[in-house]
N, CA, C and O of each residue as an XYZ file, in Angstrom:
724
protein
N     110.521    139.239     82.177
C     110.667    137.995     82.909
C     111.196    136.926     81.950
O     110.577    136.904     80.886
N     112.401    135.842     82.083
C     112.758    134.927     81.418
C     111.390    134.265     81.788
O     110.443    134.408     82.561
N     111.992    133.196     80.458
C     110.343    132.075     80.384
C     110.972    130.792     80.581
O     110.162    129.872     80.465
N     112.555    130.305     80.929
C     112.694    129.028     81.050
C     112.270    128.817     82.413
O     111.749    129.704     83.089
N     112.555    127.309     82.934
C     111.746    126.636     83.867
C     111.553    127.344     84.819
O     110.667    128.166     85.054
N     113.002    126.776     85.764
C     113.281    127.550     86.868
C     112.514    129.017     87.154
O     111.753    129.262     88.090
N     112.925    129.902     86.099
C     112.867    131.214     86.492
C     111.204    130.934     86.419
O     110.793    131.761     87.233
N     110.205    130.336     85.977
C     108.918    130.564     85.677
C     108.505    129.798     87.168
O     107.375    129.994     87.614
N     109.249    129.119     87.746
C     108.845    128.225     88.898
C     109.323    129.412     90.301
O     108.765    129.569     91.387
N     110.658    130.158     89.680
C     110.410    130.891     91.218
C     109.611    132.088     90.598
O     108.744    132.572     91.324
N     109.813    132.708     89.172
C     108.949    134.344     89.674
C     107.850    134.303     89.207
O     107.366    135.330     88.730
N     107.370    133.486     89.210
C     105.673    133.432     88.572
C     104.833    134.747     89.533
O     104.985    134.969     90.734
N     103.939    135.481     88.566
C     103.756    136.241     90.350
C     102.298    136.011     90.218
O     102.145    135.096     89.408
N     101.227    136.416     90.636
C      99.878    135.807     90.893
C      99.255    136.864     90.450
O      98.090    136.785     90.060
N     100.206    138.444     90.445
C      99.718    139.408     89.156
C      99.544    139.430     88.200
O      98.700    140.086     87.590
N     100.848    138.199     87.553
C     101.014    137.840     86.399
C      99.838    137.053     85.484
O      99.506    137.293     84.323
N      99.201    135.781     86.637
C      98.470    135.256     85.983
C      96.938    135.922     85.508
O      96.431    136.851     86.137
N      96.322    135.324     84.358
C      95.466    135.670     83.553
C      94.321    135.688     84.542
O      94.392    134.792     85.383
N      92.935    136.774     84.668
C      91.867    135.934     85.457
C      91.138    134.576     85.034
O      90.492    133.930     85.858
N      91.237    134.294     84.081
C      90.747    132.731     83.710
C      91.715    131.528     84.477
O      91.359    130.423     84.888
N      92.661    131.973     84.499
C      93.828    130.925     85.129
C      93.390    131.101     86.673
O      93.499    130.078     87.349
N      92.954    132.149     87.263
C      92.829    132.503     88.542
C      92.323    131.988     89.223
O      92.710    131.728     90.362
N      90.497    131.449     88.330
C      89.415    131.321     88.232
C      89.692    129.344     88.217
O      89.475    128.620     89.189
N      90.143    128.925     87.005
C      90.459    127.825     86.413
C      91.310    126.850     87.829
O      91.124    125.643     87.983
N      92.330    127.799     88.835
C      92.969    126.529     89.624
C      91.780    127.263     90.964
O      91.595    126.465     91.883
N      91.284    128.159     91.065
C      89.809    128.040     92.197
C      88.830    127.080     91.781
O      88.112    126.944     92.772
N      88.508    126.523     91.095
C      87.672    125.257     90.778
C      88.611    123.969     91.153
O      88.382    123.122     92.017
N      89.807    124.061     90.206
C      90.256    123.009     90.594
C      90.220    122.268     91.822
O      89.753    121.147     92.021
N      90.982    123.339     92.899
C      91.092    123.266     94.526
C      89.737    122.620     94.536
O      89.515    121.414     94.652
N      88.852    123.598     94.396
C      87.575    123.240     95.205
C      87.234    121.858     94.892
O      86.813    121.150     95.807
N      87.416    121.170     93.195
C      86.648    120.050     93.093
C      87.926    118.816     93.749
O      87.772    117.673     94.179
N      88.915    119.494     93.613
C      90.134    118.085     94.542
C      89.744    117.952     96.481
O      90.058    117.003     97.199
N      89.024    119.178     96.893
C      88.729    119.227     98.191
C      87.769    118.704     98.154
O      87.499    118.043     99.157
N      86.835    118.712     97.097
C      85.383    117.355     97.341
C      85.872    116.543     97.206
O      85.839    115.915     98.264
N      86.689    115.764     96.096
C      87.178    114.447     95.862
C      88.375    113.830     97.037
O      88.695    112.664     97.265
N      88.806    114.953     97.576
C      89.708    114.464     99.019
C      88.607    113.901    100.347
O      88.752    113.013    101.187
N      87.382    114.959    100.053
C      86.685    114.712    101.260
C      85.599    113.540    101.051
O      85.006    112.954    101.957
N      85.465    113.319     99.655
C      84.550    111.930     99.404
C      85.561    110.536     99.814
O      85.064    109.582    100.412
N      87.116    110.561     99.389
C      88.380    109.761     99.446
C      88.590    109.055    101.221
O      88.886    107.943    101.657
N      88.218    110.521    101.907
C      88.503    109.553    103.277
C      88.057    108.921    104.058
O      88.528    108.630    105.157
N      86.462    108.430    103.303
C      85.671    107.087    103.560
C      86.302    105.863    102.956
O      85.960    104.774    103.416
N      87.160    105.909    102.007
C      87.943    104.814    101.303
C      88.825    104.210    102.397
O      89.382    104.780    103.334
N      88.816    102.878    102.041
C      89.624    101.748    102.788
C      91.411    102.319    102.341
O      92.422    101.966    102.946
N      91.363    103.190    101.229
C      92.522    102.674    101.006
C      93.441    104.352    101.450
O      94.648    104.594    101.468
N      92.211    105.268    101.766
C      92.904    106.384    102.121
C      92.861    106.107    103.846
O      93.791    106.619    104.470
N      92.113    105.539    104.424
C      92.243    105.020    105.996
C      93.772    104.512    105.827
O      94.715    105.233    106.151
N      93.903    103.498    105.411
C      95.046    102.719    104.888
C      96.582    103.750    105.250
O      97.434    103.712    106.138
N      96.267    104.928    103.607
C      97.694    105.307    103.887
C      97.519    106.469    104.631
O      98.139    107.503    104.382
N      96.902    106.382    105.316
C      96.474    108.048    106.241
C      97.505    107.567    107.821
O      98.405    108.124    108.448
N      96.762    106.262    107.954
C      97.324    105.342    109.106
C      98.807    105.479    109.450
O      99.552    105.920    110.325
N      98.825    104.481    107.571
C     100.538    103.999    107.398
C     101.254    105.722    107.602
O     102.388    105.724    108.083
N     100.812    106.734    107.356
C     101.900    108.092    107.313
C     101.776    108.390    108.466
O     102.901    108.805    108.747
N     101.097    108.476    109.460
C     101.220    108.451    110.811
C     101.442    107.806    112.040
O     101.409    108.240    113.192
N     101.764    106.263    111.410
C     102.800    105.863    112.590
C     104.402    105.460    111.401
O     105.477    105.053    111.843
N     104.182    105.652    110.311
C     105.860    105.524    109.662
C     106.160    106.545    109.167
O     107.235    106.480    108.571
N     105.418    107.998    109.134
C     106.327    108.833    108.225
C     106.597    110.236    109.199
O     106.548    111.352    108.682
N     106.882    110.053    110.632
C     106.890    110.855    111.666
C     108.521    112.001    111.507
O     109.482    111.889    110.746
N     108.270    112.847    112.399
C     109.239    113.926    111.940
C     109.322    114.750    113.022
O     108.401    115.412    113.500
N     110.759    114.673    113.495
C     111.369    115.969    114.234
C     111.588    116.981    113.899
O     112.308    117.679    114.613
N     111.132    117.432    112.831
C     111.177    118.793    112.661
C     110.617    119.174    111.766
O     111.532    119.982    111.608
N     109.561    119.533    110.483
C     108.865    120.169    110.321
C     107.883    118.554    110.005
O     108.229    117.376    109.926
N     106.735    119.170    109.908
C     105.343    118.032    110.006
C     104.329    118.699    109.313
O     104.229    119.925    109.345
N     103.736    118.132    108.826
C     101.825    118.767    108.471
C     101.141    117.628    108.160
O     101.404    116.442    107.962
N      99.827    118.607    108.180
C      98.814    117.331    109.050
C      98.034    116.636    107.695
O      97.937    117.262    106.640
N      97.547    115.396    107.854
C      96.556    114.799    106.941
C      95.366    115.055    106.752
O      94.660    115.325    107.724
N      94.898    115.039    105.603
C      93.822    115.713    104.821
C      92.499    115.387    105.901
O      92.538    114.224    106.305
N      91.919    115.792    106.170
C      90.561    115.824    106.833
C      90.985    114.372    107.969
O      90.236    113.502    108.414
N      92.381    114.566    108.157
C      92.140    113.739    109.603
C      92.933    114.614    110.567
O      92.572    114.327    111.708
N      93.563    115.255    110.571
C      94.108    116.184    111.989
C      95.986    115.312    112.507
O      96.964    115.827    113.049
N      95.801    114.208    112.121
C      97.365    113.879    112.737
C      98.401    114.517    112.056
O      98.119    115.072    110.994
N      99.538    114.542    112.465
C     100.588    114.887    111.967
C     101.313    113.738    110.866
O     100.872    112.598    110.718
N     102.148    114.126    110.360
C     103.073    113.604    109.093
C     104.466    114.330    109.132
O     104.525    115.483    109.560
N     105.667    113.624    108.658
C     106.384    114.404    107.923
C     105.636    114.995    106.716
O     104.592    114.435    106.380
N     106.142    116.271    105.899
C     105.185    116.743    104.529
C     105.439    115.814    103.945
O     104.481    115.641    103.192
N     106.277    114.920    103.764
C     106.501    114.015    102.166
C     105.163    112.835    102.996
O     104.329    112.360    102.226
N     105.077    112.489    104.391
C     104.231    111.326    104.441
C     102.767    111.985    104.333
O     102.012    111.492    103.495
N     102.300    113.076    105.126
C     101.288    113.867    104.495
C     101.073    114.085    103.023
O      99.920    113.830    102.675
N     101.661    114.380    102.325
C     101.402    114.037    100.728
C     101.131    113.441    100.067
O     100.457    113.652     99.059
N     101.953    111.755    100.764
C     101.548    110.721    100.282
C      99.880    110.433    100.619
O      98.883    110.070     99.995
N     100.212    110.801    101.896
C      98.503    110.205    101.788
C      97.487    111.132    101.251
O      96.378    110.624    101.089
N      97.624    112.434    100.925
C      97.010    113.171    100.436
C      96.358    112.630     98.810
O      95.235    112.473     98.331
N      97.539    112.494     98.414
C      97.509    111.907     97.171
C      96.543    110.559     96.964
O      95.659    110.493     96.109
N      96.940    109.300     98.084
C      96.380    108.606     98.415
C      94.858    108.796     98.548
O      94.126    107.887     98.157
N      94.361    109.862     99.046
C      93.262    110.059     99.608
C      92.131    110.666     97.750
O      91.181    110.155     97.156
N      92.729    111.556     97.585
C      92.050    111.838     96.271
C      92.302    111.096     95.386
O      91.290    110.927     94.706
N      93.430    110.358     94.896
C      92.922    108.868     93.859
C      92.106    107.782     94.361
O      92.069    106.718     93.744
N      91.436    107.964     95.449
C      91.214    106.748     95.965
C      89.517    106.535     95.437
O      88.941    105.465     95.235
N      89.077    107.660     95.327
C      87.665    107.942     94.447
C      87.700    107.776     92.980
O      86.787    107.395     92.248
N      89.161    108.197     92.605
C      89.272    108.399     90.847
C      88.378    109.642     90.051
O      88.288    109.683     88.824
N      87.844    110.474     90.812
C      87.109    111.312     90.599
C      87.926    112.866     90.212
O      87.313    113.830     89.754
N      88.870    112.864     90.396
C      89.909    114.075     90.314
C      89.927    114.279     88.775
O      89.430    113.686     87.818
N      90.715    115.375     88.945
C      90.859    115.773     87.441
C      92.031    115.388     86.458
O      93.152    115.100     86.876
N      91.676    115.403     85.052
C      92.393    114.570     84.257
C      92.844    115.274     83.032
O      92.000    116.100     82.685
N      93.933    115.233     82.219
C      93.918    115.693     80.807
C      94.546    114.605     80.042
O      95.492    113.823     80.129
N      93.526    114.935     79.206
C      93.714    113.715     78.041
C      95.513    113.704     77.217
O      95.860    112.617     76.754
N      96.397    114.756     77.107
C      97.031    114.344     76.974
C      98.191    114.276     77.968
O      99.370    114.472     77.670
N      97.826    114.042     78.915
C      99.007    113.803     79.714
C      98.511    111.890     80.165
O      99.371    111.030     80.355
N      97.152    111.647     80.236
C      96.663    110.581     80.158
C      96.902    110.469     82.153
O      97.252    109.457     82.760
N      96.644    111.562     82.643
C      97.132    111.303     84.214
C      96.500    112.516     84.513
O      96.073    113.376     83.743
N      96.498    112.443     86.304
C      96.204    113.189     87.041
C      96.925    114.198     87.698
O      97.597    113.695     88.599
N      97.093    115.682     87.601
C      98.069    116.214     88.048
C      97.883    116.728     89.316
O      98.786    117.023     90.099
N      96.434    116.853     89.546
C      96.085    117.882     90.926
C      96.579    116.353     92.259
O      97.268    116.604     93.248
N      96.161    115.208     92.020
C      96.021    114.301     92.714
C      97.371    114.350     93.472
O      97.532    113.666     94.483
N      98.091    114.949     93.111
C      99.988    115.304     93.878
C     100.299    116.319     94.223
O     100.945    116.588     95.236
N      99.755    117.255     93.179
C      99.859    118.451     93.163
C      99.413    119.505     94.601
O     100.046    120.311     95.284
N      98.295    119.104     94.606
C      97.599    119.720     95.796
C      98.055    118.853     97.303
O      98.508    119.561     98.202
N      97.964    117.749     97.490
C      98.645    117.285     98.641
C     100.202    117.969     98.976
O     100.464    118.486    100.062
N     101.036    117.884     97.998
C     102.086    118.387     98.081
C     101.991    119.973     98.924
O     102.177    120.407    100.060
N     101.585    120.477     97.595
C     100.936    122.607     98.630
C     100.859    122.117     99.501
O     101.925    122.094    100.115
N      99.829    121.495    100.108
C      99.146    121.673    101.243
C     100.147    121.691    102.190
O     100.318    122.700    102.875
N     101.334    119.983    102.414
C     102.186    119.646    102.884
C     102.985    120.845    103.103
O     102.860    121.272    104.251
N     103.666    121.433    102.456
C     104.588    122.477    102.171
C     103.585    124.091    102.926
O     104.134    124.800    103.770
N     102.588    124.298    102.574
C     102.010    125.298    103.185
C     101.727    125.000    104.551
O     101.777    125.936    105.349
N     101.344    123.484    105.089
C     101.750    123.483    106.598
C     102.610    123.369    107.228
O     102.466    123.535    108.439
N     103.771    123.066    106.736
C     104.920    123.125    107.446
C     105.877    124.428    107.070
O     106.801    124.707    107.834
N     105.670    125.115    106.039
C     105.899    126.849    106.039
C     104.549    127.945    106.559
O     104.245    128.707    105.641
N     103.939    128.095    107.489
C     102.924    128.843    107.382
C     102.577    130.197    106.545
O     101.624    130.570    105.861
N     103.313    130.518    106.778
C     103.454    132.013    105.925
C     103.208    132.349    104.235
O     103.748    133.146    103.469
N     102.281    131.480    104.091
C     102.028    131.004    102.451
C     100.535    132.167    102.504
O      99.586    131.906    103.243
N     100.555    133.425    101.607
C      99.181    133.827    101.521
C      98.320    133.302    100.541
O      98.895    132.812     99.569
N      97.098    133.277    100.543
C      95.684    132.637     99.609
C      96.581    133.329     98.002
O      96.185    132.776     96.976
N      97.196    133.946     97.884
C      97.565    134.158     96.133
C      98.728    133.556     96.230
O      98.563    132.574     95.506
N      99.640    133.506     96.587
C     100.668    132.328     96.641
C     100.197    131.332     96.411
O     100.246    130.862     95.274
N      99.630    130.746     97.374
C      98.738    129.435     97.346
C      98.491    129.408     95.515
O      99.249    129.153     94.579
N      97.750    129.614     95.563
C      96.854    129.631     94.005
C      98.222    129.574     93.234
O      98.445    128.529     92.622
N      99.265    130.679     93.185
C      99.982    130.760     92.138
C     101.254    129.579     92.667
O     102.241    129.427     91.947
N     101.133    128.917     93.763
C     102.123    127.758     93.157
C     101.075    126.754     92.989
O     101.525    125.624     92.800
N      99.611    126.868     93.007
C      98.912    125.526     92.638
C      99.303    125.929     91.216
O      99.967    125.059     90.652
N      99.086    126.919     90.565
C      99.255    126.780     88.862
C     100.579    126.551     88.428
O     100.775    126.142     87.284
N     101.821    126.840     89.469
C     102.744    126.631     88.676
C     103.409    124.863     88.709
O     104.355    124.435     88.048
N     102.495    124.058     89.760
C     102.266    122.849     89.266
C     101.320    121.877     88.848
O     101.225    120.657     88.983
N     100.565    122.872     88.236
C      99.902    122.069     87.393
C     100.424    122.292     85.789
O     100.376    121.536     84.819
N     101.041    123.934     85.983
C     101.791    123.450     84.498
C     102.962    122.808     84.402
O     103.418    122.418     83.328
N     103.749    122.596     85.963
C     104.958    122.139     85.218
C     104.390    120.642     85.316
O     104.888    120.039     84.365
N     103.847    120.074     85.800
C     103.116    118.360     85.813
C     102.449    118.168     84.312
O     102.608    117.057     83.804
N     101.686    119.197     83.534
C     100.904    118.974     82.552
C     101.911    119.066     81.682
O     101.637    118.259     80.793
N     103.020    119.645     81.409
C     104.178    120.100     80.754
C     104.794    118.422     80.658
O     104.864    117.765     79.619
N     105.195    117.972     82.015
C     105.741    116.540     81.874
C     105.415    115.239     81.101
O     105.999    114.390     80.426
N     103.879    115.601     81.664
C     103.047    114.831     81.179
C     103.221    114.430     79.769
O     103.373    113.280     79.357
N     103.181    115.555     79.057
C     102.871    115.641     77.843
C     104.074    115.025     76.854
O     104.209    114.374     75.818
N     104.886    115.715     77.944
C     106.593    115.519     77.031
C     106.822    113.516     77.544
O     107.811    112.934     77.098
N     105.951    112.849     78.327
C     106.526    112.088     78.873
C     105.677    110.887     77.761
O     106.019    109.708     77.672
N     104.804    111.369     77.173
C     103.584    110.529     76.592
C     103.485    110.660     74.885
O     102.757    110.051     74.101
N     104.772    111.964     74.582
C     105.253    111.972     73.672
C     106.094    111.415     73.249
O     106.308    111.382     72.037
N     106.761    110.860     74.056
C     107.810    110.114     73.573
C     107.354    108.324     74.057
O     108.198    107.523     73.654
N     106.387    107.801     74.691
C     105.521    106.732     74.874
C     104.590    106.607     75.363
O     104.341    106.448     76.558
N     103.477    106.704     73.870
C     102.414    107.326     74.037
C     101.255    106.019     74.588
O     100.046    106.064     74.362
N     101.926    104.951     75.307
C     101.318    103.828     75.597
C     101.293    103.625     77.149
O     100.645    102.817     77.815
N     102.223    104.631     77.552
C     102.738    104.206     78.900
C     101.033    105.302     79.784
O     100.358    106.245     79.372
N     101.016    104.698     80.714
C      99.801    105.351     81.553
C     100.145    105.479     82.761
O      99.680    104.511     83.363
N     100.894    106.367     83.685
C     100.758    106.346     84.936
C     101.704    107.684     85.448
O     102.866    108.083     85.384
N     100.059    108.185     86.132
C     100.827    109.693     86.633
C     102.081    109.927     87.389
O     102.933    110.814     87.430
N     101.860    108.759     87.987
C     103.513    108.635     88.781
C     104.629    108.923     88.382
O     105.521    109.340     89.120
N     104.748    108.726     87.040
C     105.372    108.826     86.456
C     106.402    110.014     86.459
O     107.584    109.926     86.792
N     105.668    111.268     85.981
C     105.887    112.747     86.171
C     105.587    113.427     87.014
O     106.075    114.557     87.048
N     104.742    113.038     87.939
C     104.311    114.355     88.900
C     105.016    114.432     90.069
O     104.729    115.443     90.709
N     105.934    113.643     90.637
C     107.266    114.093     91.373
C     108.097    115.290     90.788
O     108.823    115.985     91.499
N     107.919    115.500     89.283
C     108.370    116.892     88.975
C     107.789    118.535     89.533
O     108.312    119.536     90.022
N     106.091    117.999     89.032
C     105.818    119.357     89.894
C     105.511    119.682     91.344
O     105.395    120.870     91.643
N     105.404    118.983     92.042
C     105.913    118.525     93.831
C     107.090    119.100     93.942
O     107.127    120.239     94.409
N     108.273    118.460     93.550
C     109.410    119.477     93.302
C     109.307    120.614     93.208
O     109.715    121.391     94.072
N     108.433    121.151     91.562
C     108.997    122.238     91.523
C     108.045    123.283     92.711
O     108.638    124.293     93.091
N     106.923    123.089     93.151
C     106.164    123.821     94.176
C     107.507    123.940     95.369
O     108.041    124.960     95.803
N     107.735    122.794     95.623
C     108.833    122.815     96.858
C     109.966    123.883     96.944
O     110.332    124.658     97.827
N     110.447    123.566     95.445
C     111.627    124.610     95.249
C     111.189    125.744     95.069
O     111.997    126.599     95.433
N     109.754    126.356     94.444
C     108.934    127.521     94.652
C     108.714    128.577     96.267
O     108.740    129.799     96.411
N     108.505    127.458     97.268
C     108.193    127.889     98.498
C     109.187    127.834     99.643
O     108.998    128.091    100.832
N     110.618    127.325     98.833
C     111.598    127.026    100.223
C     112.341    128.355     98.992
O     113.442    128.165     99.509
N     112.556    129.114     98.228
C     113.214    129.610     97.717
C     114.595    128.983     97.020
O     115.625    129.597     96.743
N     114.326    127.710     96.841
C     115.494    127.292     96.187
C     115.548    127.707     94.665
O     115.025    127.155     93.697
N     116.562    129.173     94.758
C     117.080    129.305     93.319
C     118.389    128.933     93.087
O     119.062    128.316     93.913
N     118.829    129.327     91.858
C     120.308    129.618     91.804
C     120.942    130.657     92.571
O     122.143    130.826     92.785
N     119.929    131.340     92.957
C     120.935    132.750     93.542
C     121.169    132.389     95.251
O     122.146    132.530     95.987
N     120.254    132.041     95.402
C     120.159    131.586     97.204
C     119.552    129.964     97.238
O     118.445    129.766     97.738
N     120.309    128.893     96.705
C     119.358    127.564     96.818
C     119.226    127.048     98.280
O     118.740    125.931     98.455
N     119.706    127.940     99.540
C     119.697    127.253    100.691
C     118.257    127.954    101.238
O     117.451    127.274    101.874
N     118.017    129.352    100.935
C     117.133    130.441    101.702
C     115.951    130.088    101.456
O     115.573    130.013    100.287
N     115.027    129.766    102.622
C     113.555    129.606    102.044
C     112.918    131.302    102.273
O     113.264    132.385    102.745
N     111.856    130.696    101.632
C     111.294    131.998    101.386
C     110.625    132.216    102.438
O     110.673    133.352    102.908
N     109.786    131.150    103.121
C     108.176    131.717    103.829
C     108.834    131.176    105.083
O     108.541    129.981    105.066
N     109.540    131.406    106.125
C     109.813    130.941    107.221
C     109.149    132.367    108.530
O     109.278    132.199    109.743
């Protein structure tokens, strides 16, 4: 298997990964699904849960918001996803990326796994890991070069991306063909 980006973002396989890694994004999930489900008592995940369901509407593919049931386009579902688990600050963190990667990371999947259904529980898992490394990867490279700057925003539109381009099959060989339709 090549090890540059791309190729690690589409052929990652879920055989491949280590059982500690297996183990390591099954906690994760689980503790971002408490911190999503503590988040949507927050004023500010009501807020953008609201705002993505009467402004971020969609004729053609949609998925729904985190522990509320309406629909979204995926990018407005994400947002509030995201919305919803920073809104506690309780999510998970690495010190050198100085940010949160699951807090995008996982709204994003989710987004993308409801509006492709055909995503199985090891897929799942293996594109949650393959953005949390390519987000922790950013992170790092992004805080290396200003190691003052603080804000996940920053980078984690990279691994959102790269999950996206993971699950619609955008490679070089076929960048139009999704995979899970």
């Amino acid at each position: 298997m090549r090890t540059d980006a791309s190729s690690f973002i589409a052929d990652l396989r879920y055989e491949d990964l280590p059982r500690a890694v297996v183990e390591q994004a099954r906690l994760c999930l689980l503790d971002l699904a408490g911190v999503a489900a503590a988040g949507t008592a927050t004023d500010m995940s009501k807020i953008m849960r609201n705002h993505a369901a009467e402004n971020f509407g969609s004729s053609t593919r949609t998925a729904r918001l985190l522990f509320d049931g309406r629909r979204a386009s995926p990018v407005g579902a994400a947002m509030a996803g995201a919305a919803t688990i920073d809104s506690v600050d309780g999510h998970d963190g690495h010190d050198l990326t100085k940010g949160h990667t699951g807090a995008a990371v996982l709204p994003a999947l989710l987004a993308f796994a409801d509006s492709l259904p055909a995503l199985s529980g090891q897929e799942f898992l293996t594109a949650l890991v393959v953005g949390y490394e390519i987000g922790t990867r950013a992170g790092i490279a992004l805080h290396a070069a200003s190691p003052d700057y603080h804000s996940s925003g920053a980078w984690n539109a990279l691994p959102c991306a790269a999950i996206g381009a993971r699950l619609q099959n955008l490679t070089r060989a076929h960048p139009t063909r999704p995979r899970y339709r």
